[in-house]
Every structure is written in C-alpha cells, then in structure tokens.
C-alpha positions in Angstrom: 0.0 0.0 0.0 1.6 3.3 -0.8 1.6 6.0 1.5 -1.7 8.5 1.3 -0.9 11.7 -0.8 -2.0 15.0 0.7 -4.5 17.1 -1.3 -5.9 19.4 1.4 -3.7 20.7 4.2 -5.0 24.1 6.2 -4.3 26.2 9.5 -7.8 25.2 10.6 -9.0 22.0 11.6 -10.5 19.9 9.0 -13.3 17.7 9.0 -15.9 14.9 6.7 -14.3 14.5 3.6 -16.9 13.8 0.4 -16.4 13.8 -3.4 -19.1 14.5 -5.8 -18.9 14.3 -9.4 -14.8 13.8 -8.9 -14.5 16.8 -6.5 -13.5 16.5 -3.0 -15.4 18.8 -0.1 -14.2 19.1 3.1 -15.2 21.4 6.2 -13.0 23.6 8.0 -13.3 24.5 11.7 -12.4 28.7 10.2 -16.1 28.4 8.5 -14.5 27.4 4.8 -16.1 24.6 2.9 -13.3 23.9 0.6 -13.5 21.9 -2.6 -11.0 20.4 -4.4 -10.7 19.1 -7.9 -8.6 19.2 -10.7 -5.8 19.5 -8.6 -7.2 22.7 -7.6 -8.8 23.9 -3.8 -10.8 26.5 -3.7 -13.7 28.2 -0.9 -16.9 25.9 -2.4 -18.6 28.8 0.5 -18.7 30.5 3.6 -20.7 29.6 6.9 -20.2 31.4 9.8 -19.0 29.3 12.9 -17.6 25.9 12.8 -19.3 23.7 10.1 -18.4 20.0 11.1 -19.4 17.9 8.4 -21.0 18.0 5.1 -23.3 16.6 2.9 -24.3 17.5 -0.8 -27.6 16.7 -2.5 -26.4 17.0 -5.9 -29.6 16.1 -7.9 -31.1 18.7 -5.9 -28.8 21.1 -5.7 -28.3 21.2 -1.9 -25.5 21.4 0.7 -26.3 20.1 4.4 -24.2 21.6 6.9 -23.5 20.5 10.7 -22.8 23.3 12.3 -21.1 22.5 15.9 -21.3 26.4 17.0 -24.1 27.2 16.1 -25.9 24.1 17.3 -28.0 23.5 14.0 -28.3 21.9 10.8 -27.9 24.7 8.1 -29.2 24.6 4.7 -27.4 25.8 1.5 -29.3 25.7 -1.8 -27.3 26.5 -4.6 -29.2 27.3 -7.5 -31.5 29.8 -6.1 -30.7 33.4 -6.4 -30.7 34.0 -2.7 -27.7 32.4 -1.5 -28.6 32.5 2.0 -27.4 29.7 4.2 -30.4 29.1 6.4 -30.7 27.0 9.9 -32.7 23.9 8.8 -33.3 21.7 12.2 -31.7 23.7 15.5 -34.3 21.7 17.8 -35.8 18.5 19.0 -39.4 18.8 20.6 -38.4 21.8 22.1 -35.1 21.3 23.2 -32.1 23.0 21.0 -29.5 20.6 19.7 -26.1 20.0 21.9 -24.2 20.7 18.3 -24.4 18.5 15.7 -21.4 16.1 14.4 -21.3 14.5 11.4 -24.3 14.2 8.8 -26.0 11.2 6.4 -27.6 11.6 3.5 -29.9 8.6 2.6 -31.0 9.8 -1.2 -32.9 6.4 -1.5 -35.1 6.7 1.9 -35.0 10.5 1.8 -33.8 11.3 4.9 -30.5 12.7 6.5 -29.3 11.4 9.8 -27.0 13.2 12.2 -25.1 13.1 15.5 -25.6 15.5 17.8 -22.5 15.2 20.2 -21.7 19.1 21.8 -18.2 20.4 21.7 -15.6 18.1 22.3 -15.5 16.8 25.9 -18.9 17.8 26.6 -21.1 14.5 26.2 -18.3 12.6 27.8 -18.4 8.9 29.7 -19.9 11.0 32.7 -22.2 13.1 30.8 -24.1 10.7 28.4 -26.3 13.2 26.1 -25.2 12.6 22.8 -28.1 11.8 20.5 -28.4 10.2 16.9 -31.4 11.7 14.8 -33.6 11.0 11.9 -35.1 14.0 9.7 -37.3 13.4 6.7 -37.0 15.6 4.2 -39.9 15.8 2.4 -42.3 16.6 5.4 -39.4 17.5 7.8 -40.2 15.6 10.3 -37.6 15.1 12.8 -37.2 11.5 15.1 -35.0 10.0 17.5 -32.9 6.6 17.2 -30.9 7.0 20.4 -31.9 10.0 22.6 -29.1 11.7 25.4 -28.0 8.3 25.9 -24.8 8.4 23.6 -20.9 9.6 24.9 -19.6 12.0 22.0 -21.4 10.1 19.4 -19.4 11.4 16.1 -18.7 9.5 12.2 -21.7 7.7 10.9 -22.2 5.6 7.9 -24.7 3.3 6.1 -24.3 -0.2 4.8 -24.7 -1.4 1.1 -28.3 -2.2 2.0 -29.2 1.1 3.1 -31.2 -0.4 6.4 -27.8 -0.5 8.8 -26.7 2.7 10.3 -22.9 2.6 11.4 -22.2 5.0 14.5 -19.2 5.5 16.3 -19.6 6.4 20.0 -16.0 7.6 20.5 -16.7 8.1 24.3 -17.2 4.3 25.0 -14.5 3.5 22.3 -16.8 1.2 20.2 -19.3 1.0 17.5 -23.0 0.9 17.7 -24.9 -0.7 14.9 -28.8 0.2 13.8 -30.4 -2.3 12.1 -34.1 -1.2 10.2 -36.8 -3.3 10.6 -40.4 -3.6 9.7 -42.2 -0.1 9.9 -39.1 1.4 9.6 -38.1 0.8 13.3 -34.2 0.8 14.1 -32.6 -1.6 16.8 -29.6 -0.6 17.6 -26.9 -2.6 20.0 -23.1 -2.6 20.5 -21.4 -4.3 17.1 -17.4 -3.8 17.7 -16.1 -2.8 21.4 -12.8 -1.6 20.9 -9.2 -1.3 23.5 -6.7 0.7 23.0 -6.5 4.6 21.6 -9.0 7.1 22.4 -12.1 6.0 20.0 -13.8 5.7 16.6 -14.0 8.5 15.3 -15.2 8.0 11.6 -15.9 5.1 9.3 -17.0 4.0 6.1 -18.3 0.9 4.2 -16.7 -0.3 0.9 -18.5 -1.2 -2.0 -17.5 -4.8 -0.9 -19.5 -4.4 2.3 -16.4 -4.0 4.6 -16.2 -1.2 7.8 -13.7 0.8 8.0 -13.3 2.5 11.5 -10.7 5.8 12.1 -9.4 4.7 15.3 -8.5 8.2 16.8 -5.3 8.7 19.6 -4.1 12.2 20.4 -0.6 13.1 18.9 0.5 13.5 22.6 0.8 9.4 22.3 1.4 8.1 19.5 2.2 9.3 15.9 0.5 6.6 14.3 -2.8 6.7 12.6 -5.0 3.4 12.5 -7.7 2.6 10.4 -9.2 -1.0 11.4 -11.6 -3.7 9.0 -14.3 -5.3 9.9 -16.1 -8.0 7.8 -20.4 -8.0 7.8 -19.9 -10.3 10.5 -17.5 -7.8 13.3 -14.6 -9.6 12.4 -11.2 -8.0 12.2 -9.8 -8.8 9.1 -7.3 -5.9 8.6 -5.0 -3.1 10.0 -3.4 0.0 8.3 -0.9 1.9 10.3 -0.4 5.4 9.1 2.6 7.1 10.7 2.2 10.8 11.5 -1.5 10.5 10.8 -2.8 9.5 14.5 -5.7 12.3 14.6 -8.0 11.0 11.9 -11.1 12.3 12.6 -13.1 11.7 9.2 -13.3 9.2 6.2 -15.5 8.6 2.9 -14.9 6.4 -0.2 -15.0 7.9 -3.7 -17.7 7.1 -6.0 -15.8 7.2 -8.7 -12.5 4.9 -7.6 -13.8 2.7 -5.0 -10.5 1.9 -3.7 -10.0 5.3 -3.0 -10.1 6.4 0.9 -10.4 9.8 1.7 -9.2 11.0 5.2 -9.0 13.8 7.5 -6.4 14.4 9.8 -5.1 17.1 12.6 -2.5 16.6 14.6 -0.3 19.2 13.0 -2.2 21.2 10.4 -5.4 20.1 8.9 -5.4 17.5 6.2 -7.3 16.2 4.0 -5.2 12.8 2.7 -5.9 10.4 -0.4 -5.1 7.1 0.6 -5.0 3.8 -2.0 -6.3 0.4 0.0 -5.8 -2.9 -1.8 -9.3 -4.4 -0.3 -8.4 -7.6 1.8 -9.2 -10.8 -0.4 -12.8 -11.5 -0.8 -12.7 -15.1 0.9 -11.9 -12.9 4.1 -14.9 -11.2 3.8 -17.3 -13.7 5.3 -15.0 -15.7 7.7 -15.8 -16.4 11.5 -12.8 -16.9 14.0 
C-alpha cells in the first residue's frame, strides 16, 4: 500500500471529507467549505462558525451543513438566487440541539441522519447526552434513534443495504450498529467494542460491504494513525498503520475509484489525505474466527 498523498492541508482544523462528481469537499473549523478538484482547492462557500461535516444533495442542488457552534443543521441551496445559508433543524421537541457532528444523506429513503454530540469533551463517559437523529426531508419531520443516551457520538455511515446505520460512540471507544426493521423501526446494540487509543472517530463501508473504522489517539501518544476492517460479520480482518497520521477524525470512499479512501487528519495542520487500499481478499470477507 503506498503511502496517502495530501491534497488538502489548512491552519484550521478539517473535517468529513466527500467527493461528488470527482470533486472533494471538506469542512473547515475557520467556516470554509473547501473543494478540491482538478488538482485545484478553492472556498466551495462560507458559513459562519464551525461547520463540522457536510453533505451535498447534488440532484437537488443542496449542501447540508452540521454546524457544531451554532448548534444547527444549516441549509445551503445553490441554485436559487438568494444564496442565504439558512438554519434547517436547531431543535428537538423543544429542546435545542447539543451541536451536531457528522451528517448522512440517505438519497434512497430520503432522509439525513446526524449526531448531535456538543463540543468536544462535553457529552463525555460521565455526561451521556449525545443523541443520533432522523429527519425526513420531504415533510421535515424530525425523530430519534438514540436520545441523550450516547458519549460523543461522532462519524456515521450506512451499509450497502441502506437499512444498517454505522455509529461510532467515540466516548465508549466502540461501534454501535442500527439495524431497520419492519415499519421502519431501528434496533440498535453494541457491534465492535474496541481497546486501546482514544475512540472511533469516523468510518465508512466499501463497496465490498467492509467497515472501515478511524481509530482516533491524540498526537501526545502516538504518531500513528490506525484505520481497522471489519467483515459484515464484526470480524477483524485488517490493520493499516499510518505514521504521522494519529488524529483521523473523518473518512469517505469515492464514488468514482472505490479503492479510494479519503481522510481527514489534525494533529499538526489540517489535512485532507488520499489514501490507495488494496481491499483484503474477498474469501476474508465472510470468515468467522
């Protein structure tokens, strides 16, 4: 595996790397939501605060932002002559979000999903408020799946199948894993318990059906990055070490080369890194131990 290239590299913190139509988007803590393609990076636009992930609607023509500061998910429609970047969900019954994390954009059911996990520290092991949600977006609706029960719940991610929801509750250092059933109920229980390094910060499923979790560790101890694989049955299958690279804090696949990982990373500067995985042989992908 060759070392990952770096495309993106900022003062600010960056965050929930995406590519559409062969360009890469990434969000920066400064309020930039940068694009990059053709070699090029440019401002994509502007959002005051700290946007913290990213989603783009492309049919439509819409950019979903999480904004952590401003405790909302902001709405950014890009063909319309007003470019106004409005607040599109800042509440639950009532109650304003803690600041939302990273974002999911389900085209085929509709709906976006988010985290909603505070600042950094603030929904810790002894303060247990993190939340995952679940807004329609035809009759914006807004639901719960796992309501202030969650420590710093950040990266999410869908399976294949687009009925599992991927969650990584970096607090309790493991994975949670919500499984739809009939009426459109999700189940959720604990699918990967990780030791070792801080927690999961990101992952992403390969158009193989593979996990792959960003193991976060703070740059205080270690300098290694670790991104571990996970079969459809929670087996660990693989390991990549990436030295210098120990604060990865998101991840996506590209559409267009799916073994293409895109990461973000800050222990230094913020980075946005290209990384080329060989996918681990296909007869590992349904093996028990």
């Amino acid at each position: 595996m060759s070392a990952p290239q770096i495309i993106i590299e900022q003062q600010s913190q960056l965050n929930s790397p995406i590519e559409v139509d062969g360009a890469v988007y990434v969000a920066a803590q400064n309020g930039e939501i940068i694009q990059y393609k053709n070699e090029q990076q440019k401002t994509f636009f502007h959002v005051s605060s700290q946007p913290h992930s990213i989603k783009i609607d492309n049919k439509n023509k819409v950019s979903y932002v999480a904004n952590m500061a401003r405790q909302s998910i902001q709405k950014f429609c890009q063909e319309e002559d007003n470019d106004e970047i409005i607040d599109f969900i800042n509440e639950f019954e009532g109650m304003p979000l803690l600041g939302p994390n990273s974002l999911l954009l389900s085209p085929k059911n509709n709906m976006i999903f988010f985290t909603d996990s505070g600042p950094f520290g603030e929904t810790a092991i002894d303060n247990c408020k993190g939340s995952l949600f679940a807004a329609d977006l035809e009759n914006l609706t807004c639901k719960a799946l796992a309501l202030y029960c969650l420590s710093f719940p950040s990266g999410i991610c869908m399976g294949n199948d687009q009925k599992t929801i991927y969650l990584c509750e970096t607090g309790k250092n493991r994975i949670l894993r919500f499984v739809q059933a009939n009426a459109g109920i999700y189940y959720f229980s604990v699918y990967i318990q990780f030791q070792g390094r801080f927690g999961p910060m990101a992952c992403a499923v390969s158009s193989n059906d593979l996990l792959y979790v960003a193991r976060y560790e703070f740059s205080q101890v270690t300098d290694d990055g670790l991104i571990s694989v996970y079969n459809q049955n929670g087996i660990n299958i693989d390991n990549i070490v990436l030295p210098q690279y120990p604060e990865l804090t998101g991840m996506a696949f590209s559409v267009q080369y799916p073994g293409v990982l895109y990461l973000t990373e800050n222990s230094q500067k913020g980075k946005c890194l290209k990384l080329n995985v060989t996918p681990p042989d296909k007869k590992d992908k349904d093996k028990f131990k």
